[in-house]
C-alpha positions in Angstrom: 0.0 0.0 0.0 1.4 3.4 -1.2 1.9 6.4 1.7 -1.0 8.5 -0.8 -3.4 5.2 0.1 -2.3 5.1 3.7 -2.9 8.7 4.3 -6.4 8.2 2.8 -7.5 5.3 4.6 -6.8 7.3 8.0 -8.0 10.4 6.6 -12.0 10.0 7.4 -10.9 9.4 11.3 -8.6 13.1 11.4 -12.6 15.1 12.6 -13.8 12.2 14.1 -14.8 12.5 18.3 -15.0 8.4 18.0 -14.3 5.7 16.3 -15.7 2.4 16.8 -12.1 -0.1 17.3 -13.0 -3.5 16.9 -10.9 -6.0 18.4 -10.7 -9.9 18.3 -10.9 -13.1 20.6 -8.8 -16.0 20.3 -11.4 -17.5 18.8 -12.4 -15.1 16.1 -15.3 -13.4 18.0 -15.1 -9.4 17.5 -15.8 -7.3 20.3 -16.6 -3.5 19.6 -15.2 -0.1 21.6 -15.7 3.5 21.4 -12.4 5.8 21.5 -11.0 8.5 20.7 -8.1 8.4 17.7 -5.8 11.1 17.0 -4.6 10.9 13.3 -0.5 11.8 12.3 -0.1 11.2 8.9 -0.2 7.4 8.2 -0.7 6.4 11.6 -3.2 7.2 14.8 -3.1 6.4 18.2 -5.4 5.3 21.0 -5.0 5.1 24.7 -6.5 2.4 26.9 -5.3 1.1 30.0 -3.5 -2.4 31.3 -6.6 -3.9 32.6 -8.8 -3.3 29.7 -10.1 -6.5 27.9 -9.0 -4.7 24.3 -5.5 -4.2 25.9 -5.4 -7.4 26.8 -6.9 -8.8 22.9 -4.5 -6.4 21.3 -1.8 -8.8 23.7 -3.1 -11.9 21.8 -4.0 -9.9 17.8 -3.1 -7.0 16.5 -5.7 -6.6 13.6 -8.4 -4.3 14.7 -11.1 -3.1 12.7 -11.9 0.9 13.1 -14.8 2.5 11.6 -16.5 6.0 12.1 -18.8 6.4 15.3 -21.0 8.6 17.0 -20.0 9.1 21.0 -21.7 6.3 21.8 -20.4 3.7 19.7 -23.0 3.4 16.8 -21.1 2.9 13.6 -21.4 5.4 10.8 -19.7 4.2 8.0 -17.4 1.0 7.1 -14.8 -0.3 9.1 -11.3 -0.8 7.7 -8.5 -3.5 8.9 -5.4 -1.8 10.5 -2.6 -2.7 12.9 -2.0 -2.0 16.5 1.0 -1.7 18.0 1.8 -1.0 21.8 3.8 2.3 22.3 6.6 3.1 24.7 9.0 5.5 26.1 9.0 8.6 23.9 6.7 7.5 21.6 4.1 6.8 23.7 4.5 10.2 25.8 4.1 11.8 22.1 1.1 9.8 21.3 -0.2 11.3 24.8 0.4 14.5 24.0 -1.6 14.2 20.6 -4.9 12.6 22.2 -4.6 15.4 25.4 -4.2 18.2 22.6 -7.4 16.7 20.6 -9.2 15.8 23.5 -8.3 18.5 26.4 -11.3 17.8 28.9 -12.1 14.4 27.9 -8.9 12.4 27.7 -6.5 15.1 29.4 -8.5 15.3 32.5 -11.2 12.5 32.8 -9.4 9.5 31.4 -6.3 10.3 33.2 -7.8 11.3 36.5 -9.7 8.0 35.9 -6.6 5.9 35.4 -4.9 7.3 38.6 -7.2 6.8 40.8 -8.0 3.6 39.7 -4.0 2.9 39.5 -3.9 1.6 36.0 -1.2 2.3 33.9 -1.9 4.1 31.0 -1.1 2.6 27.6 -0.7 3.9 24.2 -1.1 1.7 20.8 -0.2 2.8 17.3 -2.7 2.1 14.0 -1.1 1.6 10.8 -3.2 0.2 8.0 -2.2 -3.3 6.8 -0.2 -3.3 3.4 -1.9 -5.2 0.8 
């Protein structure tokens, strides 16, 4: 897959609040998650945190489906195939920095607060699209 059709299969996610991810069992089964996606060129990134069941799925399968959402989750257009990869070090403080800066009140200070007090480490995963 070129950069030009990379950049375009990301490029209906760059406005988007949410984004329906859709992750996968072990045995195939899809389950569905609203989040929030920030969009850099030919790769977003998501936040979740160690505990979560799609942290744990993206552990076992990095394929995930994304599709357009609204806040709630309802899919509002067609899903495409992408890979996840989990972020570290600097790379996953820049990732942070993105999602805060698109979503200031919502990630930056609820999500956060939520994963402190809660004490779950935050994590940070990487969507490419899959080549071919």
């Amino acid at each position: 897959m070129s950069t030009a059709s990379r950049n375009l299969a990301l490029e209906r996610f760059v406005a988007q609040w949410a984004v329906l991810l859709t992750t996968f069992r072990r045995d195939g089964t899809p389950v569905s998650t609203a989040i929030n996606l920030v969009v850099d060129g030919d790769h977003a990134y998501f936040r979740t945190y160690d505990k979560a069941g799609k942290a744990k799925r993206l552990g076992q399968r990095a394929v995930v489906e994304i599709c357009p959402a609204t806040w709630r989750g309802r899919p509002t257009g067609a899903p495409a195939r992408f890979e996840a990869r989990l972020l570290e070090g600097a790379e996953a403080e820049r990732a942070g920095r993105m999602i805060d800066d698109k979503h200031p009140y919502f990630q930056r200070l609820l999500v956060r607060f939520g994963h402190r007090v809660q004490r779950y480490k935050t994590l940070h995963f990487e969507v490419r699209p899959i080549d071919g």
